[in-house]
C-alpha positions in Angstrom: -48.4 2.6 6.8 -47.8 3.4 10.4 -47.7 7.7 11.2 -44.4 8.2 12.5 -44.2 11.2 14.7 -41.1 13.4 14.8 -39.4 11.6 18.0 -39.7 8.4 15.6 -38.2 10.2 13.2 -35.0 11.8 15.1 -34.1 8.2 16.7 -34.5 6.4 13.1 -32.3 9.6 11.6 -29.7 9.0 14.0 -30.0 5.2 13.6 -29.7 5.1 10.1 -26.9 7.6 10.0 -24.8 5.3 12.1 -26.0 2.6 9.8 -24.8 4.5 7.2 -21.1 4.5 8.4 -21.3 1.1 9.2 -22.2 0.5 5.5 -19.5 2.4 4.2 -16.9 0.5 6.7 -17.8 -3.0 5.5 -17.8 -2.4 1.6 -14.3 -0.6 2.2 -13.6 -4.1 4.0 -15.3 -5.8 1.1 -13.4 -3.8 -1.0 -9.9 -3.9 0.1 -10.3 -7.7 0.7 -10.6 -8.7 -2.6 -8.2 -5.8 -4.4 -5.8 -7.7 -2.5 -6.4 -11.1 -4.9 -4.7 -11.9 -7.9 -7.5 -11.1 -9.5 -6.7 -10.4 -13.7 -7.7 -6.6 -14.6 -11.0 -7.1 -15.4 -11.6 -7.8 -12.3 -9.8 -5.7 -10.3 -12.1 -3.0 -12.4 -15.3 -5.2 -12.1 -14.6 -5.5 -8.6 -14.7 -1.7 -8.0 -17.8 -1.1 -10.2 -19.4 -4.3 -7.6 -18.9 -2.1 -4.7 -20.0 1.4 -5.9 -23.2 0.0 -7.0 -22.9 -2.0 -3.1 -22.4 1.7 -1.8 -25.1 3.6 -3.2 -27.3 0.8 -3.0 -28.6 0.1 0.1 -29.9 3.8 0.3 -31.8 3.1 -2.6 -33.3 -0.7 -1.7 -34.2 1.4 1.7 -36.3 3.6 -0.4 -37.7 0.9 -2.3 -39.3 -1.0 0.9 -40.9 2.0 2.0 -38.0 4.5 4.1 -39.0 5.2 7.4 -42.2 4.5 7.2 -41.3 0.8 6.9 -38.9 0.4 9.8 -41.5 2.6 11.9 -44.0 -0.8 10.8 -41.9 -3.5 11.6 -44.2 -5.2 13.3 -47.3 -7.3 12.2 -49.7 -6.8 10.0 -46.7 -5.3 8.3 -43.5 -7.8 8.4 -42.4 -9.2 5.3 -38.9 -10.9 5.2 -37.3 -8.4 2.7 -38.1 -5.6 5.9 -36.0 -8.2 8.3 -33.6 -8.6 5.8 -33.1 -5.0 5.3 -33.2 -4.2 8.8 -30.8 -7.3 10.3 -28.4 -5.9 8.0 -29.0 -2.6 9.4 -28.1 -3.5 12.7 -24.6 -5.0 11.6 -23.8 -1.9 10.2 -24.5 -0.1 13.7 -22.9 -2.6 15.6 -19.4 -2.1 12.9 -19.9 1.5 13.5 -20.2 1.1 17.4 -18.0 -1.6 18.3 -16.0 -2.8 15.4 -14.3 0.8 14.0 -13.8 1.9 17.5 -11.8 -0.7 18.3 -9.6 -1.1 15.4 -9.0 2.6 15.8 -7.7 2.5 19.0 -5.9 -0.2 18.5 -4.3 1.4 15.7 -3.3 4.5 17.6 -1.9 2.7 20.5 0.1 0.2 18.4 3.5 0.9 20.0 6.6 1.6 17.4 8.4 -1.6 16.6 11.8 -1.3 18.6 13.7 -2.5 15.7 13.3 1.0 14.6 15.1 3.4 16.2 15.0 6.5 14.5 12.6 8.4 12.0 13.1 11.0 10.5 11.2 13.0 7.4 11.7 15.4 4.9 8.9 16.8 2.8 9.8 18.3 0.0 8.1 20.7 -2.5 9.1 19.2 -5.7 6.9 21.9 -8.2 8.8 24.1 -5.8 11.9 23.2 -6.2 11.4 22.9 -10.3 9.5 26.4 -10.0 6.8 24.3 -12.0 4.1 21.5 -11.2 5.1 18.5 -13.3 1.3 17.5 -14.4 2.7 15.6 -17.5 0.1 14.0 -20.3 -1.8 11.2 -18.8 -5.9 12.1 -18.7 -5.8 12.0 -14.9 -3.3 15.1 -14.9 -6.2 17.4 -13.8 -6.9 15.4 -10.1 -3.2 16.4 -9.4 -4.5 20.3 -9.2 -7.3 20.0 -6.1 -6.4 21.8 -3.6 -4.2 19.8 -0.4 -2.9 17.2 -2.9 0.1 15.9 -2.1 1.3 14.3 -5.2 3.8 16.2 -5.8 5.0 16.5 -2.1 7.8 13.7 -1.7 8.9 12.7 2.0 12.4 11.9 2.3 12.8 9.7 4.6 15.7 8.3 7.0 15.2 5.5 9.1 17.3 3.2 11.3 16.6 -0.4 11.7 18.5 -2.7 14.8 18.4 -6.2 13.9 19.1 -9.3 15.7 20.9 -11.4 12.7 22.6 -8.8 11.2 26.4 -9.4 10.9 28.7 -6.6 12.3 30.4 -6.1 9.1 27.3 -4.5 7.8 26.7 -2.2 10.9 25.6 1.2 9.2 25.1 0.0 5.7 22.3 1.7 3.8 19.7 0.3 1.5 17.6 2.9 -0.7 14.2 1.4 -0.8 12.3 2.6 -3.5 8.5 1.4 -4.6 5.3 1.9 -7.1 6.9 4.5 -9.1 3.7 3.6 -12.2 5.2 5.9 -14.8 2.0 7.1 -16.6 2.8 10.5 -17.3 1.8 12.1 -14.9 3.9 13.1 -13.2 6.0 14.1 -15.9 9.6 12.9 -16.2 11.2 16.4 -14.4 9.6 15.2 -11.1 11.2 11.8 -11.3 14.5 13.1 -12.4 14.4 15.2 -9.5 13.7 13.1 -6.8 16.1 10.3 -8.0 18.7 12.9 -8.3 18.3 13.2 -4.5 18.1 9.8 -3.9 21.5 9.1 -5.8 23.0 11.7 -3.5 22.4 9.7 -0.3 25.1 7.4 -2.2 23.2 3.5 -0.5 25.6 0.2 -0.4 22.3 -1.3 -1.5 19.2 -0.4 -4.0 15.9 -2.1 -3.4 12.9 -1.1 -5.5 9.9 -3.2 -5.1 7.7 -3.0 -8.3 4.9 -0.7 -10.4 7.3 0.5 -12.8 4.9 0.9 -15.5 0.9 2.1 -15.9 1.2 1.6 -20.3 3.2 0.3 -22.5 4.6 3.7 -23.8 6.4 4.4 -20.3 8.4 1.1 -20.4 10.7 3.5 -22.0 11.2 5.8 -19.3 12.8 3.0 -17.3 16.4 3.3 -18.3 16.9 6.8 -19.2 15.1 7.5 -15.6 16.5 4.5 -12.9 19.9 5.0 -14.3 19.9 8.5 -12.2 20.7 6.2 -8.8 23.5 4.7 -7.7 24.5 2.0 -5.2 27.8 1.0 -3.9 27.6 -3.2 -3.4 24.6 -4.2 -5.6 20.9 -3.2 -6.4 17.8 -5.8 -6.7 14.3 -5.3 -8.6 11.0 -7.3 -8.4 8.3 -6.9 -9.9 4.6 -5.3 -8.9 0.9 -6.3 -9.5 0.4 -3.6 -12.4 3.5 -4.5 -14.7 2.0 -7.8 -15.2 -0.4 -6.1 -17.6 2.2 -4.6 -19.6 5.1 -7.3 -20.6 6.9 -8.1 -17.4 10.1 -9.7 -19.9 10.8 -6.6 -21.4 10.6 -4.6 -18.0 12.8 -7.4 -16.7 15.3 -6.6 -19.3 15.3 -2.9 -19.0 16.1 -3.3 -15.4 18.9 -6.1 -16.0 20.2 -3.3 -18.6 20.4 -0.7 -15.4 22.9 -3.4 -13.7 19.8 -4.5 -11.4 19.5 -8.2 -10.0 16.1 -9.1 -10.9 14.9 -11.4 -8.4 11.4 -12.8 -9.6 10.0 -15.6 -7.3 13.9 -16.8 -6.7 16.6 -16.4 -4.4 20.3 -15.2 -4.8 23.8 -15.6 -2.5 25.5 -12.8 -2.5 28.7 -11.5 -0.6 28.6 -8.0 0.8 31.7 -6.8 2.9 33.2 -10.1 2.9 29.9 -11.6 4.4 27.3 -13.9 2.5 23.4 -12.6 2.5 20.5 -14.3 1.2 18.0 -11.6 -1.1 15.1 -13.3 -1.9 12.0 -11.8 -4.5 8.2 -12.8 -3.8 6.6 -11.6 -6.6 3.1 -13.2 -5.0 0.4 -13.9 -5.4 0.4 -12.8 -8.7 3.6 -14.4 -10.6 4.5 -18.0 -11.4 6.1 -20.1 -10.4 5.4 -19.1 -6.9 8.2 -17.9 -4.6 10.1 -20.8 -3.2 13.6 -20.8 -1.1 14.6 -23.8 -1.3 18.0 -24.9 -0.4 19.0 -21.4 0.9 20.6 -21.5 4.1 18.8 -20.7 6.6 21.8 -19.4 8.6 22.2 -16.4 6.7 20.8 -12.9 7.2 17.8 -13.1 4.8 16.7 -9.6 2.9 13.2 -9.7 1.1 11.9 -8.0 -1.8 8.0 -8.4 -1.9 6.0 -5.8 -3.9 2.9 -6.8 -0.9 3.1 -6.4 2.6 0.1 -9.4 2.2 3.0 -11.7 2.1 4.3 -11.1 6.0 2.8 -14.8 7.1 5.0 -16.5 4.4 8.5 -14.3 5.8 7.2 -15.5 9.6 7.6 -19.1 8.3 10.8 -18.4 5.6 12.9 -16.9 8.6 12.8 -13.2 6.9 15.2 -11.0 8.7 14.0 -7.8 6.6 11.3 -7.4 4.1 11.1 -4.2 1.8 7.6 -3.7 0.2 5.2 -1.3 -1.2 1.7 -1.8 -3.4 -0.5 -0.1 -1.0 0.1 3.6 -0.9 -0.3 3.7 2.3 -4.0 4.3 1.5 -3.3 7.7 -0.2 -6.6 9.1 1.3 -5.7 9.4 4.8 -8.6 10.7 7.4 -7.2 12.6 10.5 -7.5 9.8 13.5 -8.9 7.4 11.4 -5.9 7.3 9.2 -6.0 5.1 5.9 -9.2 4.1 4.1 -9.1 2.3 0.6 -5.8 0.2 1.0 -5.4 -3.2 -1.4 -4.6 -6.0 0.8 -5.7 -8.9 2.7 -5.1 -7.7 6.0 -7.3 -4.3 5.1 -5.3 -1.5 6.7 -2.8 -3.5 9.1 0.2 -2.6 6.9 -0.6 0.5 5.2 2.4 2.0 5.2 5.6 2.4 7.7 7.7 -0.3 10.0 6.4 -3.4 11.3 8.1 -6.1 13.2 6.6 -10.0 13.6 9.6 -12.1 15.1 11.6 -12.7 13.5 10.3 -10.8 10.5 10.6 -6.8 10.4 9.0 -5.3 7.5 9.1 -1.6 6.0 6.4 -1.0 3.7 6.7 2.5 1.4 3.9 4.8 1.0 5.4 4.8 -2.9 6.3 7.4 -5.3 3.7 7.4 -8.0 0.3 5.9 -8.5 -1.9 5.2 -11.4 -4.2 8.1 -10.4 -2.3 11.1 -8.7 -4.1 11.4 -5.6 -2.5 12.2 -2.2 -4.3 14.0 0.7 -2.6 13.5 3.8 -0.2 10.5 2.4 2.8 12.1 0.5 5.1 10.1 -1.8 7.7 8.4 -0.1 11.1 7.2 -1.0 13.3 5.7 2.3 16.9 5.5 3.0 17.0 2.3 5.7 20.0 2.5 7.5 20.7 -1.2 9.5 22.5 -1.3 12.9 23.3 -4.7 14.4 21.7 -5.1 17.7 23.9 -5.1 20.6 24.0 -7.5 23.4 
């Protein structure tokens, strides 16, 4: 083996270490990619156990061809095509870490807000404050809700107005309560929901939207009634379902949300008169229910309201005409870095639509950071629940 000298050794430290990123950016790529599938449980799980082993691996295959000492001989005598294998796939991860993150960041941080939305406003409330105890619950993940800076229990508030081109006058200032990914698990406990529904039922909507994740066991299917029927709506309220209460008998969560007074949409479409005027609300429960989501025969003169429980499904509103599509399933990352923002986020389009307001003529989408999770961790990424108010654009 060649000597490497300590100049060798600083430039390969400080190329490895940007390797290193790079690594780490593409199996989060990886990652998120294929969480965003309608993959069955197994292997949702299998996938996640494929890319911690994809993680921590490379270090150790570097190792195993020799460390330093093998990059400092990559030259003959001393070539072998596992070295160039190992090193080529080196140099993609430098060049993620130098060109491709980079760019994505900035483009993220200079992605001007959509002007369909015209005001934002947040409210982040203590809710173990406000009980004067932290609502852990039961479930066996209780115990991540207690590092320090989590925000699980932390639930913004939010008020946001939305102009929009279709919209008939007659609905000028209505409010829809958009609600998402509320995975009753037990933890948190029952008091914390109870709470912050209380507080949404006080905003008094027109309309209730909640996009999916009810459910994280069978157990909390019962927690449905006794909890949802705590809000209120004044001209109708719709449900869909979400990718985790597939595993856990979608017809009998369907039924406990018919029981609330809820239209359950599925992968169909519904008329409906509000004020006097006719709206189309239609469910995507894709990619993972069937039959999938079709709107055939509704008219395509109508304001058109969505329910999809993934933002991955913006393409098919483009093409369906979507006026407004309410969504949730990614968390808006729930890890968020300072800068950076959002990490782990399962979708399709990576971190595009992590969380927040997003408009694709004619399509404008809100997608909720959610109020629950099946493993209660926040840092920088609080619950969310959202009260949309609509304006009609004026000419």
């Amino acid at each position: 083996m060649a000597f490497i000298v300590f100049p060798q050794i600083a430039v390969l430290s400080i190329f490895l270490a940007v390797a290193a990123i790079g690594h780490f950016a593409l199996c989060v790529f990886s990652h998120n990619w294929w969480y965003g599938q309608p993959l069955p449980r197994r292997g949702t799980d299998l996938i996640q156990v494929v890319h911690g082993i994809a993680l921590f691996g490379l270090p150790i295959l570097f190792w195993y061809f020799g460390g330093y000492e093998s990059l400092a001989g990559f030259e003959p005598p001393y070539f072998t095509w596992s070295t160039f294998l190992l090193v080529a796939y080196l140099v993609v991860c430098c060049l993620a870490t130098l060109i491709a993150l980079p760019i994505i960041t900035f483009r993220r941080l200079l992605r001007p807000i959509p002007k369909a939305l015209i005001r934002d406003h947040s409210n982040l409330v203590d809710i173990a404050a406000e009980l004067d105890q932290t609502p852990a619950g039961t479930a066996k993940a209780r115990l991540l809700s207690k590092l320090p800076g989590n925000q699980v229990f932390k639930v913004d508030f939010a008020e946001r107005t939305l102009r929009l081109p279709r919209l008939h006058s007659a609905w000028h200032d209505m409010t829809i309560l958009h609600i998402s990914d509320l995975h009753f698990c037990g933890s948190p406990d029952r008091s914390f929901y109870r709470y912050v529904l209380d507080r949404c039922a006080a905003w008094d909507p027109d309309i209730l939207a909640v996009t999916g994740d009810y459910v994280d066991s069978d157990e909390h299917r019962r927690w449905i009634v006794p909890v949802l029927s705590r809000l209120c709506w004044r001209e109708a309220a719709f449900a869909i379902m979400g990718n985790h209460d597939q595993w856990y008998e979608p017809p009998k969560i369907r039924r406990r949300l018919e029981r609330l007074g809820m239209h359950v949409l599925g992968n169909t479409w519904k008329e409906i008169t509000l004020r006097g005027q006719p709206m189309v609300v239609i469910g995507n429960e894709g990619p993972w229910y069937k039959p999938p989501t079709g709107s055939i025969g509704a008219p395509r003169e109508r304001f058109r309201l969505c329910l999809s429980h993934t933002p991955d499904n913006m393409a098919w509103a483009r093409r369906e005409g979507i006026d407004l599509m309410l969504c949730g399933h990614v968390h808006g990352g729930q890890i968020r870095v300072p800068v950076i923002g959002s990490i782990i986020v399962p979708s399709r389009y990576g971190r595009r639509y992590d969380c927040g307001t997003f408009a694709e003529g004619p399509t404008v989408m809100h997608v909720s950071r959610g109020l629950g999770a099946e493993q209660p961790l926040r840092f920088n990424c609080a619950p969310e629940v959202t009260l949309i108010t609509l304006q009609k654009e004026a000419f």
